[in-house]
Each structure stands twice: as structure tokens, then as C-alpha cells.
HTML snippet that shows the backbone in 3Dmol.js (N, CA, C, O; Angstrom):
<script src="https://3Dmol.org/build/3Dmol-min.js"></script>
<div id="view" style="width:600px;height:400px;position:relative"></div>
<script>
const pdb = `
ATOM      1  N   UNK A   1     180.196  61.736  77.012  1.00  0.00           N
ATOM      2  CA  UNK A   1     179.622  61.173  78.218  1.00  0.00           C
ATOM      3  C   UNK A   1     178.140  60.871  77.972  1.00  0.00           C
ATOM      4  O   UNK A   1     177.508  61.404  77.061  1.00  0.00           O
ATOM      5  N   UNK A   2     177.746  60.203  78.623  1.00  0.00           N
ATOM      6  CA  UNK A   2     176.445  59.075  78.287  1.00  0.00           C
ATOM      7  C   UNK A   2     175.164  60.048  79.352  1.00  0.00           C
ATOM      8  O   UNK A   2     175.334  60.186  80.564  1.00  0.00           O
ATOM      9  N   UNK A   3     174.240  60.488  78.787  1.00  0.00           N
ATOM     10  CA  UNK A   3     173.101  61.332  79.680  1.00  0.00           C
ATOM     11  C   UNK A   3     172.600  60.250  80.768  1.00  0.00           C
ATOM     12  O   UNK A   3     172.186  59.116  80.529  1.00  0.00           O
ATOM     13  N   UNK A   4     172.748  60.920  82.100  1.00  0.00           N
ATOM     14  CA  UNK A   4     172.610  60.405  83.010  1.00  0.00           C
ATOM     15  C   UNK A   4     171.266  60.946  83.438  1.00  0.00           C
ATOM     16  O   UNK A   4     171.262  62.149  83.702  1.00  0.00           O
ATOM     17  N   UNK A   5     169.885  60.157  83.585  1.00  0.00           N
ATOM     18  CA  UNK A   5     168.523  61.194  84.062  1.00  0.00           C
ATOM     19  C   UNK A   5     167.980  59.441  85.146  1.00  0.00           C
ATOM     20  O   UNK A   5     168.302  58.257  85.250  1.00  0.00           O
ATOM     21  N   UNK A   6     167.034  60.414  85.680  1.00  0.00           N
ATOM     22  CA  UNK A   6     166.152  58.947  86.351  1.00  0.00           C
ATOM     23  C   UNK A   6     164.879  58.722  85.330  1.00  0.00           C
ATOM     24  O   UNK A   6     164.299  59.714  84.891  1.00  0.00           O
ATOM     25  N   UNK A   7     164.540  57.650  85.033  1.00  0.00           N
ATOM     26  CA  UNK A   7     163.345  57.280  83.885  1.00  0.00           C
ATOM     27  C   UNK A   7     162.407  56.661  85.150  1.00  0.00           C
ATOM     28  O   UNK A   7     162.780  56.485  86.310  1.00  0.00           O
ATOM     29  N   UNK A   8     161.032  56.376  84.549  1.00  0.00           N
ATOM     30  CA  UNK A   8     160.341  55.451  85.456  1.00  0.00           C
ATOM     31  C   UNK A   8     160.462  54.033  85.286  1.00  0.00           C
ATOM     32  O   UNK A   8     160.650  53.485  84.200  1.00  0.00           O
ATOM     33  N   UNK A   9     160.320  53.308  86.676  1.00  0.00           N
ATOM     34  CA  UNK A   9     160.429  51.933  86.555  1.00  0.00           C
ATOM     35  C   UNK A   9     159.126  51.313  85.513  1.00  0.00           C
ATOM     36  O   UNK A   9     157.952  51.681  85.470  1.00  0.00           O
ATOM     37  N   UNK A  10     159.763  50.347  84.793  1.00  0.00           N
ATOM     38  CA  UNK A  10     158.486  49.728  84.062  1.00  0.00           C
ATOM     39  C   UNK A  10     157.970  48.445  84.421  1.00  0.00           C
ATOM     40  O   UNK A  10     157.019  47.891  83.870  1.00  0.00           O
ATOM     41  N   UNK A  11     158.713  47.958  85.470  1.00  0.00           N
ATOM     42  CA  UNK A  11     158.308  46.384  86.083  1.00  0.00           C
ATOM     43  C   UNK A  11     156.412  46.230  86.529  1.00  0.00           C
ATOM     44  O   UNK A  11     155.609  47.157  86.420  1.00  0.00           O
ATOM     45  N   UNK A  12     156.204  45.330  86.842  1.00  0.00           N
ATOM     46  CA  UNK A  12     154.744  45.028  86.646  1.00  0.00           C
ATOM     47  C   UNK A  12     154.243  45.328  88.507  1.00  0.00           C
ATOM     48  O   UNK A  12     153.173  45.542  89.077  1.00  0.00           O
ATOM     49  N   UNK A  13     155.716  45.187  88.955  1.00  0.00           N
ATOM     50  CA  UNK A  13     155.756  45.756  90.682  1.00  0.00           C
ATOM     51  C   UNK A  13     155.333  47.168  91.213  1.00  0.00           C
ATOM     52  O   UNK A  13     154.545  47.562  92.072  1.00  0.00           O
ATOM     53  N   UNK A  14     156.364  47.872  90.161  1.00  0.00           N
ATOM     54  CA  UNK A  14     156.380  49.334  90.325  1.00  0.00           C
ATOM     55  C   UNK A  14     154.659  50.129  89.621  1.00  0.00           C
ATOM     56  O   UNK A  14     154.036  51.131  89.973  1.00  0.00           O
ATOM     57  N   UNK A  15     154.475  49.390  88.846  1.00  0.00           N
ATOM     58  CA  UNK A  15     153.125  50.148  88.429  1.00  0.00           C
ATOM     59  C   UNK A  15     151.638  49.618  89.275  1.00  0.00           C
ATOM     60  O   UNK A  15     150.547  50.180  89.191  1.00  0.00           O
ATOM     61  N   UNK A  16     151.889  48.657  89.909  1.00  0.00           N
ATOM     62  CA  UNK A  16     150.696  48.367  90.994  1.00  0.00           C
ATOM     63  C   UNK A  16     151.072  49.102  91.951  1.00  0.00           C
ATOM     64  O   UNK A  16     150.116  49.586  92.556  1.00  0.00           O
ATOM     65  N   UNK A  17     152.084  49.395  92.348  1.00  0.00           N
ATOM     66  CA  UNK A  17     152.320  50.532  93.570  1.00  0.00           C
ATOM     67  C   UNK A  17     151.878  51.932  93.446  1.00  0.00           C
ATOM     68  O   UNK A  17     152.044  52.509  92.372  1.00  0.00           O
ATOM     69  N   UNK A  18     151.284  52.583  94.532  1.00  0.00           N
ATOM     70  CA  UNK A  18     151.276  53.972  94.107  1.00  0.00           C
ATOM     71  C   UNK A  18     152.158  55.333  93.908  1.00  0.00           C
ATOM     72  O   UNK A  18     153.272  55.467  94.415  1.00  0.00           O
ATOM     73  N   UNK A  19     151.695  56.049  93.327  1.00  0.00           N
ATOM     74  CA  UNK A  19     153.001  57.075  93.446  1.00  0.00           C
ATOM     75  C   UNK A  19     154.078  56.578  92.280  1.00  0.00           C
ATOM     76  O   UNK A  19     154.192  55.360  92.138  1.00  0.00           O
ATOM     77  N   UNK A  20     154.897  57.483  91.415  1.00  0.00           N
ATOM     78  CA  UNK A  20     155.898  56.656  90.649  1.00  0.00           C
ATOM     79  C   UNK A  20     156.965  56.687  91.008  1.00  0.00           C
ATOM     80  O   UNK A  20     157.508  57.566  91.678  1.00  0.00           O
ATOM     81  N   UNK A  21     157.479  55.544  90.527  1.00  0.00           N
ATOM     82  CA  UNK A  21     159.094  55.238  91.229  1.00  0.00           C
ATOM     83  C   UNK A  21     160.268  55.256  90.353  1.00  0.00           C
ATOM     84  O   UNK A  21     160.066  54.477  89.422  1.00  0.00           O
ATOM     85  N   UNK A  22     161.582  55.908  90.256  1.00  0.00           N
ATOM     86  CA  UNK A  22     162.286  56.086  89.429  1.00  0.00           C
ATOM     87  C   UNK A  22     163.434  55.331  89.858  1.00  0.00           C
ATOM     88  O   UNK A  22     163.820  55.218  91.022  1.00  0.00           O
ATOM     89  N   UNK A  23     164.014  54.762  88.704  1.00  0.00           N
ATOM     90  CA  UNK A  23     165.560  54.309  88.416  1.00  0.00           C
ATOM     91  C   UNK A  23     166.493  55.183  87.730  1.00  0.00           C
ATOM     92  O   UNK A  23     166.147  55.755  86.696  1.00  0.00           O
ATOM     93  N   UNK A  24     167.914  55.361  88.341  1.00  0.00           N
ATOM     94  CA  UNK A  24     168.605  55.837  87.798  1.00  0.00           C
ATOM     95  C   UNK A  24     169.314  55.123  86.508  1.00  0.00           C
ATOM     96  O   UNK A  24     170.053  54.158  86.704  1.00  0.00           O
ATOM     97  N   UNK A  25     168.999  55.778  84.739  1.00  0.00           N
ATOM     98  CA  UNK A  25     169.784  55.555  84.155  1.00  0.00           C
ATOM     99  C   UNK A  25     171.156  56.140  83.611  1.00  0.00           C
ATOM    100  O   UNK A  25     171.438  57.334  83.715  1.00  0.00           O
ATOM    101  N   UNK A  26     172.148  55.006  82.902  1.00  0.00           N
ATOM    102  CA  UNK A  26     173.259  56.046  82.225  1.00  0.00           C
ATOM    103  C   UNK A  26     174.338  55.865  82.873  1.00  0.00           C
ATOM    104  O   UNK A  26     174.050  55.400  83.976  1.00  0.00           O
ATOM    105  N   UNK A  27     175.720  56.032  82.715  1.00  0.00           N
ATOM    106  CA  UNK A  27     176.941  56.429  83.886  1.00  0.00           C
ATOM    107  C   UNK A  27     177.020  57.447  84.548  1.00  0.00           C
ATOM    108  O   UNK A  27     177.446  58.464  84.000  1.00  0.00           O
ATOM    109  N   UNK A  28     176.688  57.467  85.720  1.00  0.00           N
ATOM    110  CA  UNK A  28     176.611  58.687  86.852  1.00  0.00           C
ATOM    111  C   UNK A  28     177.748  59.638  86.815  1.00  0.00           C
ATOM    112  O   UNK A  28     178.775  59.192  86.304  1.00  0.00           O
ATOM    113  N   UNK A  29     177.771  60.682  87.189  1.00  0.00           N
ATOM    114  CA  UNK A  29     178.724  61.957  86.961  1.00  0.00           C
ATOM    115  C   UNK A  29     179.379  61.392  88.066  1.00  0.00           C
ATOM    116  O   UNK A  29     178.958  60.491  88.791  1.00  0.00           O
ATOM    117  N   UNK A  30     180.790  62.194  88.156  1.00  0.00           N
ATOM    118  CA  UNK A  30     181.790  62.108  89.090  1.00  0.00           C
ATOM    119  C   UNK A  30     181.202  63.026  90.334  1.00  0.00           C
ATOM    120  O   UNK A  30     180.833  64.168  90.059  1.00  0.00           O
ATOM    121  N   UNK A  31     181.123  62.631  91.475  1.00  0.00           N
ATOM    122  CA  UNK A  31     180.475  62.980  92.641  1.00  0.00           C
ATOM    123  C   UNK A  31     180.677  64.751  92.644  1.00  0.00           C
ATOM    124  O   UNK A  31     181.658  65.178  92.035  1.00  0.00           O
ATOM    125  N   UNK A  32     180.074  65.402  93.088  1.00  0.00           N
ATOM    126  CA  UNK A  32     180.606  67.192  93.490  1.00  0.00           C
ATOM    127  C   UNK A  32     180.632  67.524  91.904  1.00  0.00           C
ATOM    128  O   UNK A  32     181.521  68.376  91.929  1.00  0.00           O
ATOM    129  N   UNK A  33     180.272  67.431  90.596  1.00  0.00           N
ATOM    130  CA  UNK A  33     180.018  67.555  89.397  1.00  0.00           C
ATOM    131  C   UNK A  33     178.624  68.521  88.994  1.00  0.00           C
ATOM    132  O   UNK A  33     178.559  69.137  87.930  1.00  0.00           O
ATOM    133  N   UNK A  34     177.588  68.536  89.983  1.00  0.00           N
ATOM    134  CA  UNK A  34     176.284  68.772  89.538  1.00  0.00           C
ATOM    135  C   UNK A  34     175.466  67.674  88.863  1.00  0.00           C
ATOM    136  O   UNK A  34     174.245  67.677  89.022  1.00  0.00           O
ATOM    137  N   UNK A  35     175.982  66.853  88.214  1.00  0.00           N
ATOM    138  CA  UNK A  35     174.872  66.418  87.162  1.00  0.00           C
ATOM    139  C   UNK A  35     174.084  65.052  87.782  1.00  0.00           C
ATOM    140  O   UNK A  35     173.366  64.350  87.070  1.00  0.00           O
ATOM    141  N   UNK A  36     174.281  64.832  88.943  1.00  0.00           N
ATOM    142  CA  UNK A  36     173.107  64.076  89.793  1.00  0.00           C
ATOM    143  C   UNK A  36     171.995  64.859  90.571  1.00  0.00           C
ATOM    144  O   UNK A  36     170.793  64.602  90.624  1.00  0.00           O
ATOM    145  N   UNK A  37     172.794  66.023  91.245  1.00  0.00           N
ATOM    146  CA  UNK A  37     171.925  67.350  91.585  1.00  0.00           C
ATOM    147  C   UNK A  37     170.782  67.260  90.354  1.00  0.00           C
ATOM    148  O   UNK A  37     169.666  66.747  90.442  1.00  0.00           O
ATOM    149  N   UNK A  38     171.339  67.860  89.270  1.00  0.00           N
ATOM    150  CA  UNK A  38     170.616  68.043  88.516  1.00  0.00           C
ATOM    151  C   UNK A  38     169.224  67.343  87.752  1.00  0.00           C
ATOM    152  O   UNK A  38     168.091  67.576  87.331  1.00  0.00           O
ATOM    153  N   UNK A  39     170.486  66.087  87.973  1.00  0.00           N
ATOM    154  CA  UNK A  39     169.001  64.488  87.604  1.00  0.00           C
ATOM    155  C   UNK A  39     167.701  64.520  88.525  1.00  0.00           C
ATOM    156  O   UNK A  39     166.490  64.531  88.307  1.00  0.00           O
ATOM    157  N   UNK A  40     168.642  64.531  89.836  1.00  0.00           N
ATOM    158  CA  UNK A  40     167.240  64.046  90.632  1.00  0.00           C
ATOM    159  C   UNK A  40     166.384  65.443  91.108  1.00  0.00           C
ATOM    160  O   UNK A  40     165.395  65.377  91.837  1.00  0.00           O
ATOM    161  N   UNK A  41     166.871  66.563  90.634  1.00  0.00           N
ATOM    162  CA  UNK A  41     165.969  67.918  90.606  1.00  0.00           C
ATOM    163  C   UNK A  41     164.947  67.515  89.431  1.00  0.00           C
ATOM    164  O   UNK A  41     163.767  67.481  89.780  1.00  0.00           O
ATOM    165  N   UNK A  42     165.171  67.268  88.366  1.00  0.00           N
ATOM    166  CA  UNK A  42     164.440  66.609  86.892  1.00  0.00           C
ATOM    167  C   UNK A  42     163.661  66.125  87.833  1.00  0.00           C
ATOM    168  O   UNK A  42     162.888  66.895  88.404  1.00  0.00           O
ATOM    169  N   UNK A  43     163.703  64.959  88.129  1.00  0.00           N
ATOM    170  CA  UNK A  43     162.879  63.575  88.580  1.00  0.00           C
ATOM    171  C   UNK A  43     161.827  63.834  89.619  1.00  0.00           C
ATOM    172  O   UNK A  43     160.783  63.217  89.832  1.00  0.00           O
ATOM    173  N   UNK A  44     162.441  65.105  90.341  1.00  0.00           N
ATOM    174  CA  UNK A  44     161.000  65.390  91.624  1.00  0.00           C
ATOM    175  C   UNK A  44     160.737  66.399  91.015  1.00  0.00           C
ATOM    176  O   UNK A  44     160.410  67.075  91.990  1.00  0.00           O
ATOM    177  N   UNK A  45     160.531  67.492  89.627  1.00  0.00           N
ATOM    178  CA  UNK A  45     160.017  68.213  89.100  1.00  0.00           C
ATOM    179  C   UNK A  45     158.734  67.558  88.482  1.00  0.00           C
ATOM    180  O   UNK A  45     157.667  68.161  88.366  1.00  0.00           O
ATOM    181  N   UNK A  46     159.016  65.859  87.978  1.00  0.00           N
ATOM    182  CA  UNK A  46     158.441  65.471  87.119  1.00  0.00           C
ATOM    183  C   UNK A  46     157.382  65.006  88.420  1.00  0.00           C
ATOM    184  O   UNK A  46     156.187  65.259  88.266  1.00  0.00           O
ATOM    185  N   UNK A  47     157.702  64.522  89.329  1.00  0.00           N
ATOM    186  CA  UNK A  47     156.958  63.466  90.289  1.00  0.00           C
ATOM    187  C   UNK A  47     156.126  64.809  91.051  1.00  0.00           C
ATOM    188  O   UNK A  47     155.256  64.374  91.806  1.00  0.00           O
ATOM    189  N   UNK A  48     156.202  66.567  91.025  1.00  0.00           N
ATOM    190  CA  UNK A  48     155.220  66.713  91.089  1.00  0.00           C
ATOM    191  C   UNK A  48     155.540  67.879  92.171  1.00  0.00           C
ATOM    192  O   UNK A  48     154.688  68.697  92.518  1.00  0.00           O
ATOM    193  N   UNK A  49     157.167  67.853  92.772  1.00  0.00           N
ATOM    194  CA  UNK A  49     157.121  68.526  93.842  1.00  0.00           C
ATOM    195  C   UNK A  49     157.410  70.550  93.930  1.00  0.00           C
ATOM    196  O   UNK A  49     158.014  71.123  93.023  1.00  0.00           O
ATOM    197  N   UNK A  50     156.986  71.121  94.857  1.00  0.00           N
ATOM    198  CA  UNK A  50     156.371  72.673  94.463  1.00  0.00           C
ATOM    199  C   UNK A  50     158.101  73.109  94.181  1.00  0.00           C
ATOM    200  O   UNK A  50     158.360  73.517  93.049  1.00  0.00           O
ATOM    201  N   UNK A  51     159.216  73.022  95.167  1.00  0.00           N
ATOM    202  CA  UNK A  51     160.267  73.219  94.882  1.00  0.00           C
ATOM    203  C   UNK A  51     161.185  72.056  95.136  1.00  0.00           C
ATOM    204  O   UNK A  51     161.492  71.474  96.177  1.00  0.00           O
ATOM    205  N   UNK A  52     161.605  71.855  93.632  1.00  0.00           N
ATOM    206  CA  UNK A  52     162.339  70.736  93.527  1.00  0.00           C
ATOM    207  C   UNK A  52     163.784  70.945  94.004  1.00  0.00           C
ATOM    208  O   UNK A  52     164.199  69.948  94.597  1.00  0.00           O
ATOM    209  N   UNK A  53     164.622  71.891  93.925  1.00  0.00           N
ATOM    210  CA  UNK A  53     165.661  72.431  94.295  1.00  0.00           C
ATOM    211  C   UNK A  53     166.032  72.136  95.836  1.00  0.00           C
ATOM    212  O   UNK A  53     166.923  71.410  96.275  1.00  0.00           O
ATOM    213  N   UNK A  54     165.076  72.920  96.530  1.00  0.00           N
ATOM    214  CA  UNK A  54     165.013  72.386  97.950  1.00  0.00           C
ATOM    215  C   UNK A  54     165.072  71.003  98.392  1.00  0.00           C
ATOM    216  O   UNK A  54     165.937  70.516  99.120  1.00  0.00           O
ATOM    217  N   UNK A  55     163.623  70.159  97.657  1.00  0.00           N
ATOM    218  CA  UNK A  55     163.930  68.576  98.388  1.00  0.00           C
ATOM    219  C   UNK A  55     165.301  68.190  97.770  1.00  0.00           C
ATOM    220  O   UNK A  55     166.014  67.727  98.659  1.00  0.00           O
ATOM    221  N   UNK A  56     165.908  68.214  96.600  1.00  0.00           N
ATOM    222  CA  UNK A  56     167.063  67.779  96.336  1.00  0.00           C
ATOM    223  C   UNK A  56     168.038  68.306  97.096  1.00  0.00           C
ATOM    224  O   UNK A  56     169.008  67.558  97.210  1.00  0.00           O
ATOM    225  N   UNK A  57     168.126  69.475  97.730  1.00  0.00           N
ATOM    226  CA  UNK A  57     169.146  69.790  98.954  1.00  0.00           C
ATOM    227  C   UNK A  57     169.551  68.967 100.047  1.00  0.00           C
ATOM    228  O   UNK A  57     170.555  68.475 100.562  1.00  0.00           O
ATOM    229  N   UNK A  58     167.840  69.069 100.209  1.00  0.00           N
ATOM    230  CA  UNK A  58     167.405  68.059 101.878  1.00  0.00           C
ATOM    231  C   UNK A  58     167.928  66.468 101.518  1.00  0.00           C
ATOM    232  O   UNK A  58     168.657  65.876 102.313  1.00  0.00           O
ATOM    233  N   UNK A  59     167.615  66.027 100.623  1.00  0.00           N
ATOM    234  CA  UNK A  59     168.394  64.847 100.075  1.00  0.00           C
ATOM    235  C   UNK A  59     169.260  64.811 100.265  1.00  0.00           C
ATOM    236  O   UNK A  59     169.415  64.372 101.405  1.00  0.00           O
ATOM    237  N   UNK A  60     170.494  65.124  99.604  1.00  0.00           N
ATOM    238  CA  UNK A  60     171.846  65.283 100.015  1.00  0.00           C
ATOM    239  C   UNK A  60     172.089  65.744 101.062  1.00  0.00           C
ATOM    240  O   UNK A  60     172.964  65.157 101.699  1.00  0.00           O
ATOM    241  N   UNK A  61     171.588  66.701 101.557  1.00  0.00           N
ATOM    242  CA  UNK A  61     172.427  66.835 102.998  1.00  0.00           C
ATOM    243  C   UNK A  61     171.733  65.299 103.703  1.00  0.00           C
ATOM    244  O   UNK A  61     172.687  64.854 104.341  1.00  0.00           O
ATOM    245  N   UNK A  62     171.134  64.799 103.792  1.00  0.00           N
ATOM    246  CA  UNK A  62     170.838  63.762 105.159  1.00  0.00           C
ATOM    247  C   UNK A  62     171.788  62.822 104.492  1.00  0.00           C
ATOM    248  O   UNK A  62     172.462  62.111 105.237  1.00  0.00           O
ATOM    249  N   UNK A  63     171.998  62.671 102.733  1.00  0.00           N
ATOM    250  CA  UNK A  63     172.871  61.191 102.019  1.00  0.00           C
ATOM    251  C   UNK A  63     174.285  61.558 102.534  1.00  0.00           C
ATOM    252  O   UNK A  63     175.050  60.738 103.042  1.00  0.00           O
ATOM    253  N   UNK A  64     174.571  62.941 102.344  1.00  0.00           N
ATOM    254  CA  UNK A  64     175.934  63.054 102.262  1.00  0.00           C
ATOM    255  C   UNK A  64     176.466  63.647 103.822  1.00  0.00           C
ATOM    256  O   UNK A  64     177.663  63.512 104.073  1.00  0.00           O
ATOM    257  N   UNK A  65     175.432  64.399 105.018  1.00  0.00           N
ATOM    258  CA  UNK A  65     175.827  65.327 105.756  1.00  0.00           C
ATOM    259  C   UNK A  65     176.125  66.711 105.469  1.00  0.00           C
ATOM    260  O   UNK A  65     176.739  66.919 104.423  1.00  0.00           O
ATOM    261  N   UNK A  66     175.770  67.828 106.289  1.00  0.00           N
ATOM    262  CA  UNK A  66     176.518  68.747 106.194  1.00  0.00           C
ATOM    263  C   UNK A  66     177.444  69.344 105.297  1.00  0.00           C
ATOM    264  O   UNK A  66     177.307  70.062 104.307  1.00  0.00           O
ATOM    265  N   UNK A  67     178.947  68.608 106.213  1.00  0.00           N
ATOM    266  CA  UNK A  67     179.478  69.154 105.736  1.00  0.00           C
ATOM    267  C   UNK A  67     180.306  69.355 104.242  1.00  0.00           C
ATOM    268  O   UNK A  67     180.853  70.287 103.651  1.00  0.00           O
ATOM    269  N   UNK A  68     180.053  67.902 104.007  1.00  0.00           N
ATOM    270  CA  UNK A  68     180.249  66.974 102.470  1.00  0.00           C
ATOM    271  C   UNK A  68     179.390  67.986 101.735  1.00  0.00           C
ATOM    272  O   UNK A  68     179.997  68.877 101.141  1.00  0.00           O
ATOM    273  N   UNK A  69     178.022  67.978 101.689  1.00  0.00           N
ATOM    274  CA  UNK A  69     176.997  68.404 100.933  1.00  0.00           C
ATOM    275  C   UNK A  69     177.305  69.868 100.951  1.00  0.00           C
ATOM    276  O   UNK A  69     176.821  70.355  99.929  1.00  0.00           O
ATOM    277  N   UNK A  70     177.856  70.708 101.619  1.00  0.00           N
ATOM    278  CA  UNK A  70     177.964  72.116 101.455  1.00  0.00           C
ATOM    279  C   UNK A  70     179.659  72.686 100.977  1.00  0.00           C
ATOM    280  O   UNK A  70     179.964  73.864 100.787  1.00  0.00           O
ATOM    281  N   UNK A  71     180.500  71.600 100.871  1.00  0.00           N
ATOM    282  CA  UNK A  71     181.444  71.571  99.815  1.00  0.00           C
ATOM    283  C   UNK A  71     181.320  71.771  98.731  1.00  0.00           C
ATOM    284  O   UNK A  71     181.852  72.607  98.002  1.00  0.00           O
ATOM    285  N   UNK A  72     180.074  70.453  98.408  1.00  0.00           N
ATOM    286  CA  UNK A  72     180.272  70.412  96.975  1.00  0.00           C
ATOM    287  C   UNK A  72     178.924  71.303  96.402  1.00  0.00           C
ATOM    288  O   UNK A  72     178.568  71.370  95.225  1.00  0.00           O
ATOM    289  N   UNK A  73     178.426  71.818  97.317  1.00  0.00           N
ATOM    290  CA  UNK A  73     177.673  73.159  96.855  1.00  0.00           C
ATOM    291  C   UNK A  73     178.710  74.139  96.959  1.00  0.00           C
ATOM    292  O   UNK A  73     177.996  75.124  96.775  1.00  0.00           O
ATOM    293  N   UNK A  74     179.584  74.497  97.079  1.00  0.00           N
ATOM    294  CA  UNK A  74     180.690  75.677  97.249  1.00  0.00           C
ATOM    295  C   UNK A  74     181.223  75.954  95.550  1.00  0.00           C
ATOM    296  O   UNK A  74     181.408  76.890  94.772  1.00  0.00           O
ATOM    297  N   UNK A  75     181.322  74.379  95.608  1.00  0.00           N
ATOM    298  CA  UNK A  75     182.387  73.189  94.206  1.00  0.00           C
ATOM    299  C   UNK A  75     181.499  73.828  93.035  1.00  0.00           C
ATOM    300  O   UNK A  75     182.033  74.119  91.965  1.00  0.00           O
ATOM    301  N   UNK A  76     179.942  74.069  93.290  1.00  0.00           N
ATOM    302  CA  UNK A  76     179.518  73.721  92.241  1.00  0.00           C
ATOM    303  C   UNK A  76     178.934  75.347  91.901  1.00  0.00           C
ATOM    304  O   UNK A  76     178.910  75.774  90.747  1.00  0.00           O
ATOM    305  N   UNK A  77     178.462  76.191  93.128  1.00  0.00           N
ATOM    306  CA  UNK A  77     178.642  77.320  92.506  1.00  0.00           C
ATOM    307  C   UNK A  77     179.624  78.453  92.056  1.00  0.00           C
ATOM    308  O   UNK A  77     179.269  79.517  91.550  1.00  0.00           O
ATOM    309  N   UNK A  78     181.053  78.026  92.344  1.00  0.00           N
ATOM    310  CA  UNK A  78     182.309  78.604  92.096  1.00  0.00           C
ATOM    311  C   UNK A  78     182.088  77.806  90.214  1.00  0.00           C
ATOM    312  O   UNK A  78     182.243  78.558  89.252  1.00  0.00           O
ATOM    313  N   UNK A  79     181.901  77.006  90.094  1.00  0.00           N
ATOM    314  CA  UNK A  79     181.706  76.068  88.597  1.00  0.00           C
ATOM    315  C   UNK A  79     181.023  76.884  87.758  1.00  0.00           C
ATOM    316  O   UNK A  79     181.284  76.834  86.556  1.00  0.00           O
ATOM    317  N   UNK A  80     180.103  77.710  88.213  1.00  0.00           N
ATOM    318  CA  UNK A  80     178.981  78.403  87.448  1.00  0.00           C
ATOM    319  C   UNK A  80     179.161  79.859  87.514  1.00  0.00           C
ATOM    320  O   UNK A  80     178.139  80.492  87.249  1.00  0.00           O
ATOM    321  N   UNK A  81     180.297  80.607  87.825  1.00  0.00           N
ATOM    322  CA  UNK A  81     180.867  81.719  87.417  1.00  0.00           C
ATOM    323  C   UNK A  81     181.504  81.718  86.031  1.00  0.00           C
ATOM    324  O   UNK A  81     182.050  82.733  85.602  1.00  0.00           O
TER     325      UNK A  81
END
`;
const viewer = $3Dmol.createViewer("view");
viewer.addModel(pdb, "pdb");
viewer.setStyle({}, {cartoon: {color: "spectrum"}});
viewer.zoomTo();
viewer.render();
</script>
């Protein structure tokens, strides 16, 4: 399987803007997998934030809801036993 991470944009758009902006590269994991969790925990580690774990929660729960998002947190720490 092909490493899936977010890189920074290199367009001539994204670097006059402030703040950096990331694209997702690679073939994305199969949804409830972890390894997008995991990407975009990377990506706001890098962009600076105190706990990255958390905003990537808050992310998913507003992308996915509730109750979706606390499935596949169920999915994913039963995975890691």
C-alpha cells in the first residue's frame, strides 16, 4: 500500500497566503482503518497545534458526526489490542 500523509501545497497561490495549507497525498486508507486519523494528526502536529489528537477528533466528529466517528473510534481501539 502506497503512504498516504498530507505534504504542503507548492502552487504560487498557496504560498502568498498565510498560514500553510496541506494536500492530501497517496491512496487513502479504507475509511474506520486509522491511517487518515493518523495523517491528519501528522499534518496539525507539523502546522503547529498544542494537541493534535484532540483537533483531529473535533474534525471528524463535525465530518463524520457522532455517532459514525465514535464507531470507528471503538473499530480502531479494539485494532490496537
Amino acid at each position: 500500500m502506497a503512504w498516504f500523509r498530507y505534504v504542503k501545497r507548492s502552487s504560487s497561490r498557496a504560498k502568498r497566503t498565510p498560514g500553510k495549507s496541506y494536500v492530501a497525498k497517496g491512496k487513502k486508507p479504507r475509511l474506520g482503518q486509522g491511517g487518515r486519523f493518523k495523517a491528519l494528526k501528522g499534518a496539525l502536529k507539523k502546522k503547529g497545534a498544542r494537541t493534535p489528537g484532540a483537533l483531529a477528533a473535533w474534525i471528524g466528529r463535525k465530518k463524520y458526526g457522532k455517532s459514525k466517528f465514535q464507531k470507528m473510534s471503538v473499530a480502531g481501539r479494539r485494532r490496537k489490542r
